[in-house]
C-alpha positions in Angstrom: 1.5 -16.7 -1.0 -0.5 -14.4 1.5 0.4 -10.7 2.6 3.4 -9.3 0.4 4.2 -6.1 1.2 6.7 -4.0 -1.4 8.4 -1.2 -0.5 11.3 1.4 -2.1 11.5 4.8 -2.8 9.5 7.0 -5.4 9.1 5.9 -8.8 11.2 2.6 -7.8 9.3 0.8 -9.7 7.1 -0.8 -6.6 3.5 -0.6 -8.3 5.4 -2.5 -11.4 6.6 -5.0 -9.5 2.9 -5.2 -7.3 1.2 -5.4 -10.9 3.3 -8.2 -12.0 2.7 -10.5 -8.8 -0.8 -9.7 -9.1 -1.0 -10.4 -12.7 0.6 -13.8 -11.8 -1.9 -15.0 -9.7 -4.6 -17.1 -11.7 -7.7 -15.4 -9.6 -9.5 -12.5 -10.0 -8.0 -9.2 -9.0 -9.2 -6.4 -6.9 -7.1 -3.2 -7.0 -7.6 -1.3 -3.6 -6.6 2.5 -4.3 -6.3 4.8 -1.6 -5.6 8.1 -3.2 -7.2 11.2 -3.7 -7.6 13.5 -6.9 -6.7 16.9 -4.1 -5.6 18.5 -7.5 -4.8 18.4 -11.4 -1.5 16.8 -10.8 -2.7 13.7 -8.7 -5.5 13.2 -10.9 -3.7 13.0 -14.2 -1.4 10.5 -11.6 -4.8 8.2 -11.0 -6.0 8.4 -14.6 -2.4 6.9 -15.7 -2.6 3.7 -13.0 -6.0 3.8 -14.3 -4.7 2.9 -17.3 -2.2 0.5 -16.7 -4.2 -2.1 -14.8 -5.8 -4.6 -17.0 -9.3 -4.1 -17.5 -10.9 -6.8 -16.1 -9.5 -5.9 -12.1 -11.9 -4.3 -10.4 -11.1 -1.4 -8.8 -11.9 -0.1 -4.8 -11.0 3.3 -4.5 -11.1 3.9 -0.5 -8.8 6.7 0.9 -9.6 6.0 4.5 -11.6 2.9 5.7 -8.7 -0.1 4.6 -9.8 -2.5 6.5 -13.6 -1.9 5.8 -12.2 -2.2 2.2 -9.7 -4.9 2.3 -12.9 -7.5 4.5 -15.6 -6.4 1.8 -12.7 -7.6 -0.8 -14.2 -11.7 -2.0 -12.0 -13.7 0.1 -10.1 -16.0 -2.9 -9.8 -12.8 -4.9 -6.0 -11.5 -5.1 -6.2 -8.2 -3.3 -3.2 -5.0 -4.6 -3.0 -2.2 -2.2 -1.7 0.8 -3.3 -0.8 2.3 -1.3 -0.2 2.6 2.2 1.7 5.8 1.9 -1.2 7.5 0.7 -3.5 6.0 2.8 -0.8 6.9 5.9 -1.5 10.5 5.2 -4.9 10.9 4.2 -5.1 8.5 7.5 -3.2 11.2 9.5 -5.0 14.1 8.7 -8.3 12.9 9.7 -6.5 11.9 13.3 -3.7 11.5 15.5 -0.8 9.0 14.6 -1.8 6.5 17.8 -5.0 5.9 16.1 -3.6 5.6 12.9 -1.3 2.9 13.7 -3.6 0.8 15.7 -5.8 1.2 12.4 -2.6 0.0 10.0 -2.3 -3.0 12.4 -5.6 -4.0 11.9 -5.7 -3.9 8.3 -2.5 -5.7 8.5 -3.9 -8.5 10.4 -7.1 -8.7 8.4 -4.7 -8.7 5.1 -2.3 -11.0 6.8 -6.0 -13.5 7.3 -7.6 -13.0 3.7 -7.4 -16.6 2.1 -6.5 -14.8 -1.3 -3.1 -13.1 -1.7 -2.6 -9.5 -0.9 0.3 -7.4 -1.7 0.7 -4.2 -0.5 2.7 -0.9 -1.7 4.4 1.3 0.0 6.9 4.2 0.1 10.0 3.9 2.2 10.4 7.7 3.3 12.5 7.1 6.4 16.4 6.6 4.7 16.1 10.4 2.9 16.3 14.1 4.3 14.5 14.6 7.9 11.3 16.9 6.8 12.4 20.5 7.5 8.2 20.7 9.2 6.9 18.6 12.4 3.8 17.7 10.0 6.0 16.0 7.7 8.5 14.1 10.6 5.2 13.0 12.1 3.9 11.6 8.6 7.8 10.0 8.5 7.7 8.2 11.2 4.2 7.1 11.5 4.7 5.3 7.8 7.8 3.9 9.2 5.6 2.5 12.3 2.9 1.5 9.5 5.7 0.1 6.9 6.7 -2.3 10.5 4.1 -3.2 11.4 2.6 -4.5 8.0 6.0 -6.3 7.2 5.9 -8.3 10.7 2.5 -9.1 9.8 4.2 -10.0 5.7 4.6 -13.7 4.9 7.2 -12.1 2.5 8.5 -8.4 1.9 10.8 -6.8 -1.0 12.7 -3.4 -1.4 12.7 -2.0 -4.6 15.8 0.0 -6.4 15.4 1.5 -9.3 13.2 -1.1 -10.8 15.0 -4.3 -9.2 13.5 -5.7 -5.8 15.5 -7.3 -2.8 13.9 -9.9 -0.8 14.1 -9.1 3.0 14.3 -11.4 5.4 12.3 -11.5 8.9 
């Protein structure tokens, strides 16, 4: 196994299904964690994955610089990434989309490289409601550029559905 990337909707069960791959593997674990504690909600979020992850993973929490993150990650470790949908935004509001893109390709070659396995979550956001704001179809479509380019870049990819995955093919 090498670069898995996992993708489905909100609370699919993605993370779960990340987790349980991860768990699998019989090296050590480094949990990559891109979000940010912005306010009361998304902290109580954190604290909970927090929680969940056994306690011997060690944890990276990097909002911006993935693939500064994902090459200081030990090489055989297993590497969980979660996830680029956070890291998409907090990516985009510190620049423009072009830069963010060239930036996800990057970390998906360097992923795509690592001698460990890496699995990667991510939100699919492009099969619901257009955003009503430019902000948000921006954010839309550069995950859906991101999502692409990480799952050309996947030795294997999966959709989750309300906790059962799909297997999609190249």
């Amino acid at each position: 196994m090498g670069l898995v990337l996992v993708t489905g909707g909100a609370r699919s069960g993605k993370s779960a299904l990340a987790v349980g791959i991860a768990v699998a593997q019989e090296r050590p674990v480094a949990f990559l964690a891109t979000a940010q504690a912005g306010d009361a909600d998304m902290a109580a979020r954190i604290a909970r994955h927090r929680a969940e992850r056994p306690p011997d993973w060690r944890t990276i929490e990097e909002p911006l610089a993935l693939g500064r993150a994902i090459g200081a990650t030990p090489a055989g470790d297993c590497l969980l990434i979660d996830c680029l949908s956070l890291w998409t935004a907090n990516a985009l509001a510190a620049g423009d989309a072009d830069a963010v893109a060239e930036a996800g390709r990057e970390a998906a070659a360097l992923a795509a490289r690592r001698a460990g396995p890496t699995v990667a979550v991510t939100n699919e956001v492009g099969m619901g409601v257009v955003p009503a704001t430019p902000l948000g179809r921006r954010y839309r479509d550069l995950l859906g550029r991101v999502n692409a380019i990480w799952a050309a870049a996947a030795d294997e990819a999966a959709f989750v559905v309300a906790g059962r995955s799909l297997r999609l093919d190249p």
